[in-house]
N, C-alpha and C positions, 0 to 999 in steps of 0.2 A: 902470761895468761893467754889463754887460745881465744882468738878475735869467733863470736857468734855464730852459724852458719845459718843460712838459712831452715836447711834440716830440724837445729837446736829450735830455731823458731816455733816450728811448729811442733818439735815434740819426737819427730818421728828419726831414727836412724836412716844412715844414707842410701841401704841395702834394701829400704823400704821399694814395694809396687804401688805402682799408679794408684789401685785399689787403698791401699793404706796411707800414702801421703793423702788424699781426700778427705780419707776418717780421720787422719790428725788434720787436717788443715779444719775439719766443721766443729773438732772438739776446738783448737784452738780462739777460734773465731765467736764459738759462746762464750770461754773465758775471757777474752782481754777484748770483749764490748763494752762502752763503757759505759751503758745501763746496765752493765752486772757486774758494775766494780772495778772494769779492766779502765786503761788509760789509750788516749788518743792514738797517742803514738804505739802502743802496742799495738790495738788495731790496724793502725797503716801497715807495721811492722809485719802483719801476719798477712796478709794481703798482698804485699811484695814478694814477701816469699811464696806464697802460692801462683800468682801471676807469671814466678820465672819455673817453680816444680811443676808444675801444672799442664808444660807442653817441653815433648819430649825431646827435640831440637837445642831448647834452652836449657835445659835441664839438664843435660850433654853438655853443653857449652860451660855451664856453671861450675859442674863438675869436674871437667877438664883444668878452669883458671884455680877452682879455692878448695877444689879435693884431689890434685894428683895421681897420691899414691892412693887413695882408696879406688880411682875410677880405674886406675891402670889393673890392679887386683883383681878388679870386679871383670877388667878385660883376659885376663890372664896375658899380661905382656910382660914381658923381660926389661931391662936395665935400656939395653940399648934401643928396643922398638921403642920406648917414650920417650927418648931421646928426637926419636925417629918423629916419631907424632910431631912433637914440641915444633920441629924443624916447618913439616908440615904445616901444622897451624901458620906459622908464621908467615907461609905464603900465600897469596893469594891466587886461589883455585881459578882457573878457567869457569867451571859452571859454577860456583857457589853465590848461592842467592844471597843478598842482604837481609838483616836483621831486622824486625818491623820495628817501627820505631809511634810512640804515644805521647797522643797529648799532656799536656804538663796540669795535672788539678790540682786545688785547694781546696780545701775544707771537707766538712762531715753531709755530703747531701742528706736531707728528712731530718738532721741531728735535732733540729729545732720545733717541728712536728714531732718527732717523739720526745721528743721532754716535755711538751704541753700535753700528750696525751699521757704520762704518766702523771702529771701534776693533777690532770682536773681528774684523774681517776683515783687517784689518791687523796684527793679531799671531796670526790661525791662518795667514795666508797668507806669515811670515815666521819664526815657530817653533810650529809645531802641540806641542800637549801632550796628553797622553790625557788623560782625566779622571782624580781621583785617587783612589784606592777610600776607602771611608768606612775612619774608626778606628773599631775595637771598642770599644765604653763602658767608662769603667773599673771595676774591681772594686769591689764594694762589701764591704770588712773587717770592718764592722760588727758582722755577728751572730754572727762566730765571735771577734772579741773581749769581746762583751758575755758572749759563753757563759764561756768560759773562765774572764774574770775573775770575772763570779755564783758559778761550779763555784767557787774558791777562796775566795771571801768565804763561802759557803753552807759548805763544809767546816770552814773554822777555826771557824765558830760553831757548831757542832753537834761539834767536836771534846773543847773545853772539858768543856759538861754530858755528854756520853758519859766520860769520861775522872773524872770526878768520881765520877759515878752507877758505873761499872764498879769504880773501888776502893774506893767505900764499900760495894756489895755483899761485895765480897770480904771486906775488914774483916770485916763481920756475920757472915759465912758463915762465917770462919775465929774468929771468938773464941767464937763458939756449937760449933764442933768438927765441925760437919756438911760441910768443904770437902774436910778431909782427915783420914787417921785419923793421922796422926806429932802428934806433941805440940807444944806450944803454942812448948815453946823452940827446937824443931827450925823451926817456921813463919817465927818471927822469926828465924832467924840468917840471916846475909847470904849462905854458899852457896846457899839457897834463895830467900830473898826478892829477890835481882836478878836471877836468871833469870824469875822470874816477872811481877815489875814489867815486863821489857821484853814477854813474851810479848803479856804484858794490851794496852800501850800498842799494841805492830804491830796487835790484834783491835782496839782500838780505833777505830784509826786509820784501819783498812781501812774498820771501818764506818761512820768517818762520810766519808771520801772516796765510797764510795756510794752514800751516801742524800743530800751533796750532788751527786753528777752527775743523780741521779734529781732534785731540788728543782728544781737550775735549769735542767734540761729543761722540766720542767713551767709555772716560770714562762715562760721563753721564749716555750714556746708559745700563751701566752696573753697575752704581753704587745705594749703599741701599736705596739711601734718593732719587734718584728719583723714585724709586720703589714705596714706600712710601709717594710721593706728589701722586704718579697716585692712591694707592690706597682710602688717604682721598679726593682726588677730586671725585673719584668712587662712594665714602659713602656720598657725602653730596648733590650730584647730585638724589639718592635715596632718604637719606633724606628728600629732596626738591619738588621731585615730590608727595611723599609721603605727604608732609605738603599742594601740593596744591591742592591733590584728597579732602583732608580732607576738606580744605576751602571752596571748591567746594560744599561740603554735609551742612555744615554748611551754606552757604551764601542762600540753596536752604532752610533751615529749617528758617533761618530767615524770607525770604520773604513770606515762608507760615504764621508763626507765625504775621508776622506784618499782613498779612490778615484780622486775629480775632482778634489783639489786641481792644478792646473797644475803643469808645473816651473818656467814663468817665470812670474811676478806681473806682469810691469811692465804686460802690456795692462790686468788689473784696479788699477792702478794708477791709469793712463791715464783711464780711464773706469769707476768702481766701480758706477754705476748702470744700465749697458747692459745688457742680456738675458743676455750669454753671461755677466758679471761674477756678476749675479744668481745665474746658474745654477750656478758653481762654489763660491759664500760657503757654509759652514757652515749648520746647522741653527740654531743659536740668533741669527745675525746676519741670517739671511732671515724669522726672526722678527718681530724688532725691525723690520727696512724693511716687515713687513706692518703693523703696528702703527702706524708714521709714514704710510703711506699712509691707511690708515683714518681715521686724523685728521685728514688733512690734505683728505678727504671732508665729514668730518664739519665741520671749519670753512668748507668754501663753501657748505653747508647754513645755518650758523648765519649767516652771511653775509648773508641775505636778511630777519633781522631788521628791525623797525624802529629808531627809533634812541631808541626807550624802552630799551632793552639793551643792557647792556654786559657782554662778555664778554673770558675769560682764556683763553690756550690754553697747554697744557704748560707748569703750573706745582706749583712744593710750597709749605704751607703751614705755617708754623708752626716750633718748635723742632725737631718730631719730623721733621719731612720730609713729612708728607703727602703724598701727590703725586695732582691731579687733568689728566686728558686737557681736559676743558671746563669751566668755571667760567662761568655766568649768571644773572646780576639783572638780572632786569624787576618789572614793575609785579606782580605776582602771589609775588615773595621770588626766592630764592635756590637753583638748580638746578643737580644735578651732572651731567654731559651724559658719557660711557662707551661706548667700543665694546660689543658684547655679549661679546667671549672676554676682557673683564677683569673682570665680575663674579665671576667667584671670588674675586679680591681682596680685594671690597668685602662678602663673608655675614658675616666675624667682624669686626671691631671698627674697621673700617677707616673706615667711616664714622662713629663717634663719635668718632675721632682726627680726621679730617677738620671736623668741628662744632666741637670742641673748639678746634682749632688757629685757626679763625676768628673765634670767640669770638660763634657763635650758639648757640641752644638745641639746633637742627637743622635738617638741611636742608629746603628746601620739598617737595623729588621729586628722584628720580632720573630719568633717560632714557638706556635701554639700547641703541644706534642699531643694526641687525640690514641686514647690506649687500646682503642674498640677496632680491635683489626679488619669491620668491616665498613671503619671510616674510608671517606676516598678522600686524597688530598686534594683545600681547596686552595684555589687560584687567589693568591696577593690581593688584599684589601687594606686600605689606610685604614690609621688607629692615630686618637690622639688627638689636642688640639694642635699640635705641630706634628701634621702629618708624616706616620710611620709605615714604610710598607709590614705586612704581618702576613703567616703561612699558615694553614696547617697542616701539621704532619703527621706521617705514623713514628713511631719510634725505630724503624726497621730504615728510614728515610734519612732521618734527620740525620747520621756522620757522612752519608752519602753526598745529601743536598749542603752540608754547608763544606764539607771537604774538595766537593770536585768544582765549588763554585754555583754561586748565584747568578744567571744571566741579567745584563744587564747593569751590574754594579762593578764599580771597579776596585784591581788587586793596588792596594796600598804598596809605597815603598817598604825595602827591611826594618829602614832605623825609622819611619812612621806607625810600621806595627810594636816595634822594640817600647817606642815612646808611650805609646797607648797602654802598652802592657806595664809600664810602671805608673804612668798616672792610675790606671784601674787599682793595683797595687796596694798606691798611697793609698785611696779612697775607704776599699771595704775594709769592714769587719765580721768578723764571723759570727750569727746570730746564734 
């Protein structure tokens, strides 16, 4: 059986024009996508073979190792001129230029951006849902049970010594004659001394129910834990209001969205990536396709590496999920490569989760790619709470800036880059 050629790849015979390998290489590349049914590897597949038909040197070259007798044909040469060539070839020319040689990638760039943008368009375009309003935070019981029960521990103790100290006053008071003027036997007989007992006990009573409501006021108010209830009631009242500006913006995108939603789906069906498809998706799924496209920018950028670098596109790292858009090591360490609307992501802790999950100390740089070709690129800024220098660049910049070198940082050894490259390796998976 005859081993594949690239030609077969794509479809197109070998006699094919530039013009026509093209039309097969864009037919091929809708079929074997694998949002329309094609598989990973065929895509790679057709992609390789375009990258070597595609420029006319290689494509020579190609022709010459895995089609022979068809190139020599197409040359009109005899038996012995390709003998002749072969000989040729086999020497090395005085002026013949080197080969360009590219970086080493992984994975599918936007792969994961667009299968979220098919997903949520796929179930708004078959049960739209509003958003759901946030829950109110729940009640904190806290300070009105800590009150309560102090108010009763605080009373029974101060019940006791009031209660003690109020009948031994009496006592005194009465056996010295000065409480009352009736006589000593009159005091003690029991018509009078049980109304009296009970009087004494209710004053008692009142007074120390009192003076403790008044105690564990006081403590309360000075104490940590109610400190502490006022400030998580503080934070979730934030919280809250926060969760419902945000519903607010949401509930105002849905009812635009359900506007254009179609009543028939099936064209976006059909064809989920056309203009008009585009045009009717949701607010959070026309997101996501910006975001895959950006990256899928940003990997023909990194593209033009050399083949000192190897890179990872749309991948997570680690236990946690990390999840980075670009991942490269070159001879200078280990760069995390970002469109610019996802640095928000990465101010809090996002990149020492990211370090951590790869099992370096930290990253070498970031690189913020800015697609508005009349950004200008900014000047190095730390990111991070373990300070990271960070760029931004144009996309036209970035094989340049990280290929010719960063000033200022330095070129790693071979088997230090070798190493890195297989720790990174170990680490991701492909989102």
């Amino acid at each position: 059986m005859s081993r594949e050629t690239y030609y077969d790849v794509l479809g197109a015979p070998h006699t094919s024009t530039a013009d026509d390998l093209k039309r097969a290489y864009r037919r091929a590349l809708r079929s074997s996508h694998p949002d329309v049914g094609g598989s990973a590897d065929s895509f790679r597949r057709v992609q390789e073979a375009w990258a070597v038909l595609s420029d006319a040197a290689s494509r020579a070259e190609y022709d010459r190792l895995h089609l022979p007798q068809a190139s020599a044909r197409a040359r009109g040469e005899t038996r012995g001129e390709r003998s002749s060539s072969r000989r040729a070839a086999r020497e090395p020319a005085a002026n013949a230029t080197a080969t360009p040689t590219f970086a080493t990638t992984h994975g599918h760039p936007g792969g994961f951006s667009r299968a979220r943008y098919l997903d949520i368009s796929r179930e708004w375009m078959l049960s739209p849902q509003p958003p759901t309003a946030p829950a109110k935070p729940p009640r904190i019981p806290h300070e009105h049970d800590r009150f309560l029960h102090m108010w009763g521990v605080v009373c029974l103790q101060l019940l006791v010594p009031f209660t003690l100290g109020f009948i031994g006053l009496v006592l005194l008071l009465g056996l010295q004659g000065t409480l009352t003027s009736l006589p000593l036997d009159v005091v003690w007989s029991p018509e009078f001394l049980v109304p009296a007992a009970g009087a004494v006990a209710a004053v008692v009573f009142l007074v120390a129910f009192l003076c403790g409501g008044v105690i564990a006021t006081m403590r309360l108010g000075t104490s940590p834990a109610r400190a502490e209830v006022r400030r998580v009631r503080a934070r979730n009242r934030e919280l809250y209001a926060k969760l419902q500006a945000e519903h607010r913006i949401a509930m105002q995108e849905f009812v635009h969205d359900f506007e254009r939603r179609p009543v028939n789906p099936t064209a976006f069906f059909r064809s989920p990536y056309s203009p008009d498809s585009v045009e009717v998706a949701p607010m959070a799924a026309r997101i996501e396709l910006a975001r895959a496209l950006t990256q899928e920018q940003i990997a023909v950028a990194l593209k033009r590496l050399s083949a000192e670098f190897t890179v990872w596109h749309d991948v997570r790292v680690g236990d946690w999920g990390a999840y980075a858009s670009h991942l490269a090591v070159g001879p200078q360490g280990l760069f995390l490569i970002e469109p610019l609307s996802e640095r928000p992501r990465l101010v809090g802790s996002g990149l020492d989760q990211l370090a951590d999950a790869i099992g370096v100390a930290g990253l070498t740089g970031i690189l913020f790619v800015d697609l508005d070709p009349a950004a200008v690129n900014a000047p190095p800024a730390k990111l991070g709470d373990r300070p990271v220098l960070s760029w931004r660049v144009g996309p036209h910049r970035l094989a340049p800036m990280l290929g010719g070198g960063i000033y200022g940082i330095e070129r790693g050894e071979p088997w230090e880059v070798r190493q890195l490259v297989e720790r990174v390796g170990r680490r991701v998976a492909f989102a």
